[in-house]
C-alpha positions, 0 to 999 in steps of 0.5 A: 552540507547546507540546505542551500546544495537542496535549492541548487539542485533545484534551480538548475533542474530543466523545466518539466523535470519532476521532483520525486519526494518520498512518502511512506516513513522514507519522507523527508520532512525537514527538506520539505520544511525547508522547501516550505520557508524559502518557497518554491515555484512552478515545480511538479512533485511527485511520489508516493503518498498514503492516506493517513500517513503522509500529510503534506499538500506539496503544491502548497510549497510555492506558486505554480507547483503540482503535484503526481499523486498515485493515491488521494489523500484528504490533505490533496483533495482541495488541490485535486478539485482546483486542478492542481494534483494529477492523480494516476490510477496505476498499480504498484508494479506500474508505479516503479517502471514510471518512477523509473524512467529516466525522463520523468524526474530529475530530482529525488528526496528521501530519507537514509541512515547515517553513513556507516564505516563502509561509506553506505546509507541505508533506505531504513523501514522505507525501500518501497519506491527510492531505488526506482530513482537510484537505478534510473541515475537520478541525482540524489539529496538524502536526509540523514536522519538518526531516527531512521533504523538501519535494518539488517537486511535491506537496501543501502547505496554508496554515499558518494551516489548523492549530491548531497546529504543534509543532516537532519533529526526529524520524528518517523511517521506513526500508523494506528489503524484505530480500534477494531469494529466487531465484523471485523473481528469476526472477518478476521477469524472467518480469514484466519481459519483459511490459513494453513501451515506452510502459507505465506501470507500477505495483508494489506495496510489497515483494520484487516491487517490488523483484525488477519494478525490478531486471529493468528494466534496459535498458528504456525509455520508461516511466512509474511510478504508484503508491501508493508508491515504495522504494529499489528504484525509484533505479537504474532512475531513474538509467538514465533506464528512467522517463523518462516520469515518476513518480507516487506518494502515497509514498515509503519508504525509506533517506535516500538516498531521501528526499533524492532525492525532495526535488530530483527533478523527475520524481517527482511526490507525489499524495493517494489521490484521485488515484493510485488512482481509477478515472477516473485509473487508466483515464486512463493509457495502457498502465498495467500494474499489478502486484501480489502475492497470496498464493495463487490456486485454479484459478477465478483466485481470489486471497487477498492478506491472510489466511494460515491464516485470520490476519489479515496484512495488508489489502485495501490498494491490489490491487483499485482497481490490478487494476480500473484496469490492466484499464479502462486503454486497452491496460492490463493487470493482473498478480497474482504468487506464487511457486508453492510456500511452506513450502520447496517442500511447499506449492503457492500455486496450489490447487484452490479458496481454503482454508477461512479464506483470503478472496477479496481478488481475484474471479475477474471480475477476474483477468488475467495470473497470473505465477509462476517457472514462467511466465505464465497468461493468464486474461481471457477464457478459460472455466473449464477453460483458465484451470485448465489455464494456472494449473496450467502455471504451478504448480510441476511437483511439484503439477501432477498432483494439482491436474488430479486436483483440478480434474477432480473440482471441474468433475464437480461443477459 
């Protein structure tokens, strides 16, 4: 089919109606490019875009046009400040059921796999969000990319479904997390040692999956659920550390990857709905969820997604896994942070949250807090132990003024 069906569709879309553009490695690239050349006016696009990964600044794509963000990206920014981009600060779990509903978009683009002989497409490495659109019977206009794995065990969809599909060959995103500081090495093994056989472990996308991965090494008799998988997850694969199997919406990364994934029976690719539901999540014996925030105040407060009250990132997947790891039968959840940014002149672990910052995690919600400098167990301790174990747990250049903190924040209480 030609990329005139694209603009039809479009043309014939109600006014208000948004247009649901994939992100993660499910983007579809060349339909945007072509959305791009002939231009587009005063659409709103909406999806899922992660930081680092997905690039594009979709209100470039014509006049008038805005943008639904779930996160922030450094390539949104400008449009944020001009007002042109609606940020929505909602988990992951939140995001599917708005996705979903069948008023909000009227239009869907996204990648899949050639058709197979049985007449199905596949999502590939990228399920996380689509099949919110596919249920809720919103017309469809998929990319056919040959690049795109089509994975053993994932989610696939007749072809007849879509309006049109427009053949397409076009590059995968890649994922590096970058080099490894040495605290987060060091956290990574302080992490690593708290995993026992029998667990099923959750990472969030980072240095810390990264740094959890590599500190594995050796274990055993493990599962891996997730919302996605890198790079970082081929050596402890190989060394048979997840012999239980793997779950995940997504996987980014190198082609080594993705070709991995495409013939790995043990990786299995599941939409939003499931990876990070609550009954799934409390389903899953031992699940240890581990993610990382960017500071943490002494009543176990954490802020995953603001950084001197800019807008970085977003809510992301954090709550439903804390939630999860917490309601899961001998499950626990971790947060994680080295304990000073800056180049040591600034503590992560404070008094109380920063005018500007946001409370991404509650205090009700904390569990295991890891830094460098060790492990502070937060669940049910009152008030003052949980401020003495994150203060044991600060850098030790900080943990006298953060007592003297603390002792003229309780006097107040």
């Amino acid at each position: 089919m030609t990329i005139d069906a694209l603009f039809e569709q479009i043309d014939r879309l109600p006014s208000g109606r948004r247009i649901y553009v994939a992100g993660c490695g499910g983007e579809p690239t060349a339909l945007i490019d072509a959305l791009a050349a002939r231009g587009v006016e005063g659409r709103t696009f909406t999806g899922v875009y992660i930081p680092g990964v997905n690039r594009r600044d979709l209100t470039a794509l014509g006049s008038g046009c805005r943008v639904e963000s779930f996160f922030m990206t450094p390539e949104l920014r400008p449009a944020f400040a001009s007002g042109r981009v609606g940020f929505l600060p909602l988990h992951y779990t939140d995001i599917y059921r708005y996705l979903a509903g069948p008023a909000h978009c009227g239009l869907a683009l996204f990648q899949v796999t050639p058709p197979a002989s049985d007449g199905t497409v596949g999502l590939g490495v990228s399920v996380d969000f689509t099949p919110a659109l596919v249920d809720a019977g919103v017309p469809l206009i998929g990319q056919v990319n040959p690049s795109l794995p089509d994975v053993i065990d994932g989610y696939r969809l007749d072809a007849e479904r879509f309006v049109t599909l427009i053949d397409a060959d076009t590059a995968l995103p890649t994922y590096d997390p970058g080099d490894l500081a040495p605290e987060m090495a060091v956290i990574g093994q302080q992490i690593a040692a708290l995993i026992q056989p029998g667990d099923t472990v959750q990472l969030g996308l980072g240095k810390l999956q990264a740094a959890v991965l590599a500190g594995l090494t050796g274990h055993h008799d493990l599962g891996f659920h997730a919302g996605m998988i890198t790079d970082a997850l081929l050596p402890p694969l190989d060394q048979g550390v997840f012999n239980r199997g793997v779950t995940t919406g997504v996987a980014l990364g190198s082609r080594q990857l993705y070709d991995r994934a495409a013939v790995d029976r043990s990786i299995r690719f599941r939409p939003v709905v499931h990876t990070h539901a609550a009954a799934t999540l409390a389903s899953v014996d031992r699940l240890v969820t581990i993610n990382s925030v960017i500071e943490v105040d002494l009543l176990g407060q954490a802020n995953a997604d603001m950084l001197d009250g800019r807008q970085i990132t977003g809510h992301g997947g954090l709550v439903d896994f804390l939630r999860g790891g917490r309601a899961a039968p001998g499950g626990r959840s971790i947060l994680a942070l080295p304990a000073t940014a800056a180049s040591g002149t600034r503590s992560r672990i404070v008094p109380c949250l920063p005018s500007g910052a946001v409370v991404t995690a509650a205090r009700a919600d904390a569990d295991l807090v890891v830094s460098e400098h060790g492990v502070a167990r937060l669940r049910t301790a009152d008030i003052d132990a949980r401020a003495e174990a994150l203060i044991a747990i600060a850098a030790p250049a900080f943990r006298d003024q953060l007592s003297q903190e603390w002792d003229r924040r309780r006097r107040a209480m």
